[in-house]
C-alpha positions as CSV (number, residue, x, y, z in Angstrom):
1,X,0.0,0.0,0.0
2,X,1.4,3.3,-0.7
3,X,2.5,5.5,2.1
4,X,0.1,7.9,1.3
5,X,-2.9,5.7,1.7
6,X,-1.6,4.0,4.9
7,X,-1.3,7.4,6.1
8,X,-5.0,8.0,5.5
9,X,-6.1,5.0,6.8
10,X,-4.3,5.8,9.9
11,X,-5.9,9.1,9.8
12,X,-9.3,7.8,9.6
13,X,-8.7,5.0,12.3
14,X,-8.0,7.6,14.8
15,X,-11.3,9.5,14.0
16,X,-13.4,6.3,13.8
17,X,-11.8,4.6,16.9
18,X,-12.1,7.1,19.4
19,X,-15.3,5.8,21.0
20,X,-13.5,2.4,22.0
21,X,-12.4,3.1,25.4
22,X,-15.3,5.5,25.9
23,X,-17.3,2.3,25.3
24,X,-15.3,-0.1,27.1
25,X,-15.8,2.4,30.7
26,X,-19.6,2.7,30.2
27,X,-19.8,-1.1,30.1
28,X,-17.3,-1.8,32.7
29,X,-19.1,0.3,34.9
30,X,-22.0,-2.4,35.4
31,X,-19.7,-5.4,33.9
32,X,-16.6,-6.6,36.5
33,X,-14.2,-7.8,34.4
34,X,-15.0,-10.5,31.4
35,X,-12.7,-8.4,29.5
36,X,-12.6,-11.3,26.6
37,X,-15.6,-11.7,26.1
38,X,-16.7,-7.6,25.7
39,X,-13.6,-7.8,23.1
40,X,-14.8,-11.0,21.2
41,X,-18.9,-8.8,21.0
42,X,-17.2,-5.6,20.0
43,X,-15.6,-7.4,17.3
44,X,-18.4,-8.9,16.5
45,X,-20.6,-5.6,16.5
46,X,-17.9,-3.6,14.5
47,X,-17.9,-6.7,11.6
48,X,-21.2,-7.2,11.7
49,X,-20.5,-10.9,12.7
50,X,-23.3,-13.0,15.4
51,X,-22.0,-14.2,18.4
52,X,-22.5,-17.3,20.4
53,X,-21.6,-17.3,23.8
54,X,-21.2,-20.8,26.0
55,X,-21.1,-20.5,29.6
56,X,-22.6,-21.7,32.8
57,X,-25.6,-19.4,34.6
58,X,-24.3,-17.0,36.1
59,X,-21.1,-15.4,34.2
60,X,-23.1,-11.9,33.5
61,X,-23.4,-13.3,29.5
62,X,-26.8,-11.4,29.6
63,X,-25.9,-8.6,31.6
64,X,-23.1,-7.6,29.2
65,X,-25.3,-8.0,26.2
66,X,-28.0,-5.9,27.5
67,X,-25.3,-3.1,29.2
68,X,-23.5,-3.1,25.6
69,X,-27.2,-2.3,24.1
70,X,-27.6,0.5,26.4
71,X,-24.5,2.1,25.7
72,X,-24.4,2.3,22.1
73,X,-28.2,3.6,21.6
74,X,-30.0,0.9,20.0
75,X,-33.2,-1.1,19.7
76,X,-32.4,-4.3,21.8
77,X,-34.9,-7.6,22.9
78,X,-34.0,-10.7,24.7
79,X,-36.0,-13.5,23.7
80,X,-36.0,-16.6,26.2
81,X,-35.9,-19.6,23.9
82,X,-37.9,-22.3,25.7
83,X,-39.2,-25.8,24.2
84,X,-42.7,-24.5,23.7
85,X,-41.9,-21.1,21.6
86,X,-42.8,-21.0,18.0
87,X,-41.6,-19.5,15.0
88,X,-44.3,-16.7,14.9
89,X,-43.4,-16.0,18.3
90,X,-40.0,-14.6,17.0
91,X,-40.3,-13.4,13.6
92,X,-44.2,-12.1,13.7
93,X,-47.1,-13.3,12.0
94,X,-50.4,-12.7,10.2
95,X,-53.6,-11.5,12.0
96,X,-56.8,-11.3,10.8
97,X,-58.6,-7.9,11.8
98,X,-62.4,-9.2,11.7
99,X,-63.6,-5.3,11.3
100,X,-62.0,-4.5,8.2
101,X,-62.0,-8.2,6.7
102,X,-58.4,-7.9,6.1
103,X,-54.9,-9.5,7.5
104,X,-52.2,-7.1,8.4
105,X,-48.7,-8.1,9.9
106,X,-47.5,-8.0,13.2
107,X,-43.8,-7.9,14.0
108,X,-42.0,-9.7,16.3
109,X,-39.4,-9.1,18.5
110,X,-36.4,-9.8,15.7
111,X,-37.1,-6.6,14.4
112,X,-34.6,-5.1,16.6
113,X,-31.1,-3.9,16.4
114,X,-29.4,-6.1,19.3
115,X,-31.1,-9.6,19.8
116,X,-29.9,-11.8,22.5
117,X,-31.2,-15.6,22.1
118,X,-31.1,-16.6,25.5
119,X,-30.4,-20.9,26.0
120,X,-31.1,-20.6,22.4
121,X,-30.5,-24.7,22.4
122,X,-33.8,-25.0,24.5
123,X,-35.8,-24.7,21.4
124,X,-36.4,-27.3,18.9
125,X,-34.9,-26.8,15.5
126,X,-37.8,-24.9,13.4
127,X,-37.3,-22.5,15.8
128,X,-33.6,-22.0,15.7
129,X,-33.3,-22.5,11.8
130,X,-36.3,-19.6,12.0
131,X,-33.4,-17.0,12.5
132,X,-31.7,-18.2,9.3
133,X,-33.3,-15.5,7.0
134,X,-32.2,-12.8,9.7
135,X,-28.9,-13.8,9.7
136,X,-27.7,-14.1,7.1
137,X,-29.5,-12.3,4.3
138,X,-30.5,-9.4,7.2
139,X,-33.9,-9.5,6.3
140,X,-37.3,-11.4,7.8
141,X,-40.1,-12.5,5.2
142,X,-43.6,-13.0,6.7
143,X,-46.8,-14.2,4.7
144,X,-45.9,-12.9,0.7
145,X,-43.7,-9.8,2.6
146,X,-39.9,-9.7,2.9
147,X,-38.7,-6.4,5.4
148,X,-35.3,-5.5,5.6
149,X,-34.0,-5.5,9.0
150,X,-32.3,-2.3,10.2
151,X,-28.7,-1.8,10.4
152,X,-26.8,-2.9,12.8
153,X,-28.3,-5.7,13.4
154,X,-26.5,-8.6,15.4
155,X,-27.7,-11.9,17.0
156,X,-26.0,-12.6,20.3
157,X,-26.9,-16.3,21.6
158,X,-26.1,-17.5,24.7
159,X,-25.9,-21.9,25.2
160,X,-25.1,-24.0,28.7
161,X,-22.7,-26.2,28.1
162,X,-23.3,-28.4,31.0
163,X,-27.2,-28.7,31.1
164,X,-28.3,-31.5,28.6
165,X,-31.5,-32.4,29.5
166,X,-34.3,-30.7,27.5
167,X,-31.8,-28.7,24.8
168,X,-31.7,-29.6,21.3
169,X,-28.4,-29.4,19.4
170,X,-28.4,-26.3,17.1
171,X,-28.5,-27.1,12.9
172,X,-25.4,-27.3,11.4
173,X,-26.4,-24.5,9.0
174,X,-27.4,-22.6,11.8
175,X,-23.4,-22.9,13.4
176,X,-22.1,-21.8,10.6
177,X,-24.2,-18.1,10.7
178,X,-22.4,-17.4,13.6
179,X,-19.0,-15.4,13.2
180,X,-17.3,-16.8,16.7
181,X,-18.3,-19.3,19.4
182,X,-16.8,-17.8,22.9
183,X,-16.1,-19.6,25.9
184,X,-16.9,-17.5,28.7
185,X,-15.0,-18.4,32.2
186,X,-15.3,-17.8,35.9
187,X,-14.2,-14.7,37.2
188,X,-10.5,-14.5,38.7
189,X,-10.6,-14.0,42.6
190,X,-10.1,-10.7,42.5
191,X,-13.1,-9.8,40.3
192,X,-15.0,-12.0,42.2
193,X,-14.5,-10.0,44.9
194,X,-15.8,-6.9,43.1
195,X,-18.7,-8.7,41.9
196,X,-19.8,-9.8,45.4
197,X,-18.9,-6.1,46.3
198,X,-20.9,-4.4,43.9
199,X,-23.7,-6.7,43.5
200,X,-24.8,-7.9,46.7
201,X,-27.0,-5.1,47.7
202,X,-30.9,-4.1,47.2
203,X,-31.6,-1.4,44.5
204,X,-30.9,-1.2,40.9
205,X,-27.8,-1.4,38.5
206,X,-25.9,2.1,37.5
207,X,-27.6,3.4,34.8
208,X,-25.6,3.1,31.9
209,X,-24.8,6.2,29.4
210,X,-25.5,6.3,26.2
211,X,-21.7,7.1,24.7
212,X,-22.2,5.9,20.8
213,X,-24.6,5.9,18.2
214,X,-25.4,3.1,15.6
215,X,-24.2,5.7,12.9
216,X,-20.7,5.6,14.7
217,X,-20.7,2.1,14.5
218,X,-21.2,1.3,10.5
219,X,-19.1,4.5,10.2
220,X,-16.7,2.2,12.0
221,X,-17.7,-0.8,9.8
222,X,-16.7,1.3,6.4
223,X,-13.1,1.8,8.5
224,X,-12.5,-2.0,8.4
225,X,-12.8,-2.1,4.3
226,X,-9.7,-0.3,4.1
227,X,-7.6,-1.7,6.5
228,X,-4.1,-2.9,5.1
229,X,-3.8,-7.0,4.5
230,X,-0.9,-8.1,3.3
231,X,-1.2,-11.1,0.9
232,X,1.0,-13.5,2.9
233,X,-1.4,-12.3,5.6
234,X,-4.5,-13.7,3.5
235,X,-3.0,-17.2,2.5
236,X,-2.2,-17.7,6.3
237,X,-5.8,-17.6,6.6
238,X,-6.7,-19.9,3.9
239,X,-3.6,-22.2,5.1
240,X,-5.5,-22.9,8.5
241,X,-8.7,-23.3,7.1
242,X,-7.4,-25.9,4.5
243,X,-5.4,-27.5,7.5
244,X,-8.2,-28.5,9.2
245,X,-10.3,-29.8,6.0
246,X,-6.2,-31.4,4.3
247,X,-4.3,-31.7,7.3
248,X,-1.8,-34.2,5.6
249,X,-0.7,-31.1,3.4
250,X,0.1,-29.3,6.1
251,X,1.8,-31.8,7.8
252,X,-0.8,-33.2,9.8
253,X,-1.6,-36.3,8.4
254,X,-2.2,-37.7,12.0
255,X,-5.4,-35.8,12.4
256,X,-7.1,-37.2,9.9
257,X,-8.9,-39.9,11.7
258,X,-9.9,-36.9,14.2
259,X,-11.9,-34.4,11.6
260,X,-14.8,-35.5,10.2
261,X,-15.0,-32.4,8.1
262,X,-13.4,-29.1,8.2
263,X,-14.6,-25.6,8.0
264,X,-16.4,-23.9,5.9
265,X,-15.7,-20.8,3.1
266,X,-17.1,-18.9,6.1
267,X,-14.6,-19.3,8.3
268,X,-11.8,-17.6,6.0
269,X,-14.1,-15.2,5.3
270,X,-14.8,-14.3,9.0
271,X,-11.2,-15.0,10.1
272,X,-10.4,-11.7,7.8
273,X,-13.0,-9.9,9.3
274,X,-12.7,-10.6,12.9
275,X,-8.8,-9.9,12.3
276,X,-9.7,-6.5,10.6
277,X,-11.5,-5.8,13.8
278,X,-9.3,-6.9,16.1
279,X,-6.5,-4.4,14.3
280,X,-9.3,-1.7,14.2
281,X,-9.8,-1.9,18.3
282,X,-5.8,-1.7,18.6
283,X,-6.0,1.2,16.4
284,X,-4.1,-0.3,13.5
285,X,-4.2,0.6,10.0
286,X,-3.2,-2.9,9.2
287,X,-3.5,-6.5,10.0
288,X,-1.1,-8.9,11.2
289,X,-0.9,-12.5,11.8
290,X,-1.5,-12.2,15.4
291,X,-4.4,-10.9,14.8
292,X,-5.4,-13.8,12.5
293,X,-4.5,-15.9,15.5
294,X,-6.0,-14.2,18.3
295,X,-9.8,-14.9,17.4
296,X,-8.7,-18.0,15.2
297,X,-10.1,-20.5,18.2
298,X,-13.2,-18.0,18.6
299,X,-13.8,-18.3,14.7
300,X,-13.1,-22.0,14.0
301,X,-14.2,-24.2,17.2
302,X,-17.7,-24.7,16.4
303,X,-17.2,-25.1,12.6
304,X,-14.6,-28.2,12.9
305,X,-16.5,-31.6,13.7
306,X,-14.9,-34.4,15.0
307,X,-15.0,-38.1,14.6
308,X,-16.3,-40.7,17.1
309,X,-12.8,-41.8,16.7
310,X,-11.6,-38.4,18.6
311,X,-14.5,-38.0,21.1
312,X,-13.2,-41.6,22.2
313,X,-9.7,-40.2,22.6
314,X,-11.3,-37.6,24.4
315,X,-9.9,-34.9,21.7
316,X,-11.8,-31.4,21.3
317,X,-11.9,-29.3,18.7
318,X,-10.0,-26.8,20.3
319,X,-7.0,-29.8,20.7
320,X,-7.2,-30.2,16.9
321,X,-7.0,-26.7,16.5
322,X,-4.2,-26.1,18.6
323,X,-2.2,-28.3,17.1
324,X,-3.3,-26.6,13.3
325,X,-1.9,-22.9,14.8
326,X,1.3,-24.8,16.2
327,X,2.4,-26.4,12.8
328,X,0.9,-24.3,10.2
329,X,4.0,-21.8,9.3
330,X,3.4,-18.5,10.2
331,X,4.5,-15.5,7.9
């Protein structure tokens, strides 16, 4: 890239990125700690990429989403997915108005700009494969009527790993949709500390300000387009996406027998994007491999499967991973 245009890049990064650390305070002022995971939705929100978040109850998944809502101004529902909800119940359906002899529609709760799926595994799969539409064409048809939804517009779903009576395992195709699957841990000590400190008392949560608007945000998105990628940079990318579909190319011919299949076209493209951000929130005009392997086990865990053959070995697919980012040559 010439100098010029790295210059103006630079230029514009500073002037798009201020509202970062603005951001991060307003939500740390209700969220203790969980520093990773506001990181991985930030990215997620400035790529315009969903987010799934697996935790156990209790890890403030929802309070975060609902506190990030709040503080960038927009439009945000929580939907409790439960064994019993329906479709209609999510997207909006048809109603017959008996006066005028007519139907009209009536919207649901997707048509918002922040939508957190709550145990969104407790819901059988015409439920979950409901959102589909949303996510990835951005739009929600009902009856003969297709609405565009309004921008941004992000689906953050949250799933219990350890509770496995009464969920459903999500669709494949439904996986896929999501930019990055995060694994949200227990406070350390210390911030357990401050959580007990600051949350074990009557009365309500500080309010949280409103520091940036959704216009900031796809300003921010625009940003990301023109962030330097170097081409060795690009086929890294591809190179651990192929190495967990070809792993004897790469050197891996052991795992084999562990992959049933690899990941999908999505994943290289989301691995650019999520890099992009992740250069954008370090205010960085371009993007480096470390970015690339920062959010590669947030972007890639959920789209490897593996063989009975590993689960007997007792073999994630974070293991198989691992071993993809240790042997895959790094430029």
């Amino acid at each position: 890239m010439p100098q010029f245009d790295m210059a103006l890049v630079n230029e514009r990064i500073e002037q798009e990125s201020a509202f970062v650390e603005e951001l991060l305070a307003a939500i740390h002022q209700v969220v203790v700690g969980q520093h990773y995971m506001v990181e991985r939705l930030l990215i997620g929100l400035l790529s315009g990429g969903h987010v799934l978040l697996e935790g156990v109850p209790g890890l403030a998944k929802t309070l975060t989403v609902s506190t990030l809502a709040r503080a960038i101004g927009t439009r945000f529902q929580r939907i409790q997915f439960t064994p019993d909800l329906l479709p209609a119940d999510l997207l909006g359906t048809l109603v017959y108005n008996q006066k005028e002899g007519s139907f009209f529609i009536k919207k649901g709760p997707i048509f918002a700009n922040i939508i957190l799926a709550d145990e969104i595994n407790r819901s059988p799969a015409k439920v979950q494969s409901a959102l589909l539409e949303s996510m990835q064409e951005r739009q929600v048809t009902i009856g003969e009527k297709t609405f565009p939804l309004e921008e941004p517009f992000l689906v953050l779903a949250t799933q219990n790993p350890i509770e496995q009576e009464g969920t459903y395992p999500l669709p494949e195709a439904q996986v896929d949709r999501f930019m990055m699957k995060i694994k949200v841990e227990y406070p350390s000590r210390e911030e357990e500390l401050e959580i007990m400190r600051r949350m074990a008392r009557t009365g309500e949560l500080p309010e949280v300000p409103t520091v940036v608007q959704p216009a900031q945000i796809l300003a921010a998105r625009g940003v990301l387009n023109d962030l330097y990628i170097d081409e060795r940079v690009e086929h890294y990318i591809v190179d651990l996406v192929m190495a967990s579909r070809e792993p004897g190319q790469y050197r891996l011919a052991n795992l084999k027998p562990l992959i049933e299949f690899g990941a999908s076209p999505r994943a290289s493209i989301n691995l650019n994007l999520a890099a992009r951000a992740h250069a954008f929130l370090q205010h960085r005009a371009y993007v480096t491999p470390e970015d690339v392997r920062s959010i590669a086990l947030d972007v890639m865990r959920h789209r490897l499967a593996i063989t009975y053959e590993a689960e007997a070995e007792e073999v994630t697919s974070e293991d198989l991973l691992r071993r993809i980012l240790e042997t895959v040559e790094v430029p």
